[in-house]
Structure formats: C-alpha cells, structure tokens
PLY file of the C-alpha trace (Angstrom):
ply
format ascii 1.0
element vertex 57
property float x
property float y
property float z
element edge 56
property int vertex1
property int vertex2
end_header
0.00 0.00 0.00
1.08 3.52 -0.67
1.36 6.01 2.13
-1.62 8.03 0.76
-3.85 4.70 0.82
-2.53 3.95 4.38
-3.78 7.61 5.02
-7.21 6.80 3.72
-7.81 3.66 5.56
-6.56 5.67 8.81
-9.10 8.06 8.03
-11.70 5.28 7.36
-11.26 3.64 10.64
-11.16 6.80 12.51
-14.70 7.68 11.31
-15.90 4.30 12.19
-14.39 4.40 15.35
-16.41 7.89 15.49
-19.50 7.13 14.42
-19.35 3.96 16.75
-18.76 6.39 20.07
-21.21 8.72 18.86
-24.07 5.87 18.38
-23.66 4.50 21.78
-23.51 8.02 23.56
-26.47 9.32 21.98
-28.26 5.37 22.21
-27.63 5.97 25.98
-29.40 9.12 26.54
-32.34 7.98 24.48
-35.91 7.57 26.86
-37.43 6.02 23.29
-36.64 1.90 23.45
-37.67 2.00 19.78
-35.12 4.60 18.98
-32.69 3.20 21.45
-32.22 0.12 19.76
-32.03 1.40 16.39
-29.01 3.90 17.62
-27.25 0.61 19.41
-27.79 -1.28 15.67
-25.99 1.70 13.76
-23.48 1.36 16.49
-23.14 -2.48 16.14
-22.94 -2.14 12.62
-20.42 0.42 12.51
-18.47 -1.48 14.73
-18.79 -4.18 12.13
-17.33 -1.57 9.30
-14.38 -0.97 11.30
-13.61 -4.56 11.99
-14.10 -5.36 8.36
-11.73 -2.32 7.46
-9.03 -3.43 10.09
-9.36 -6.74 8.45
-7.92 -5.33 5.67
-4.42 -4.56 6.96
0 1
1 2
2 3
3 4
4 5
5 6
6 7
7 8
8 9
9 10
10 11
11 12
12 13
13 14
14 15
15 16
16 17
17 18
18 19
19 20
20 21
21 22
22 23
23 24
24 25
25 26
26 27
27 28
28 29
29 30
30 31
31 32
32 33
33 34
34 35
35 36
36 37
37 38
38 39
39 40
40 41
41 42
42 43
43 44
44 45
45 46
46 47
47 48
48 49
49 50
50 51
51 52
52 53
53 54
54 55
55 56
C-alpha cells in the first residue's frame, strides 16, 4: 500500500471508530426503546465496518 492509501484507511477507521462512540452516547441518553435500539444497531454495525476495514491490513 502507498502512504496516501494507508492515510485513507486511517481516516476510514477513525470515522468508524467515530461514528461507533457517537451511536452508543447518543443510544444511551435515548428515553425512546424504539429509537434506542435502532441507535445501538448503527453502532453495532459500525463497529462491524471498522472490523471489516481493520481486516484489511
């Protein structure tokens, strides 16, 4: 991999890694269980992103 590829993938899995955080924060302060559980989904499935990403390497 070229160092500007490495610096994409970096990038990648720092947005997952993000949007992950983000999920579960917000999925905690949700009073909603319908909403809840669809924030902890987009959470699990970014998760799932950043494992499949880091996979890569």
């Amino acid at each position: 991999m070229t160092s500007k590829e490495l610096l994409y993938v970096d990038d990648a899995l720092g947005h997952e890694k993000y949007f992950q955080t983000r999920c579960r924060e917000v999925a905690s302060q949700l009073e909603i269980p319908e909403l809840r559980s669809c924030v902890q989904q987009m959470a699990q499935r970014h998760e799932q992103i950043f494992k499949s990403f880091y996979g890569l390497l």
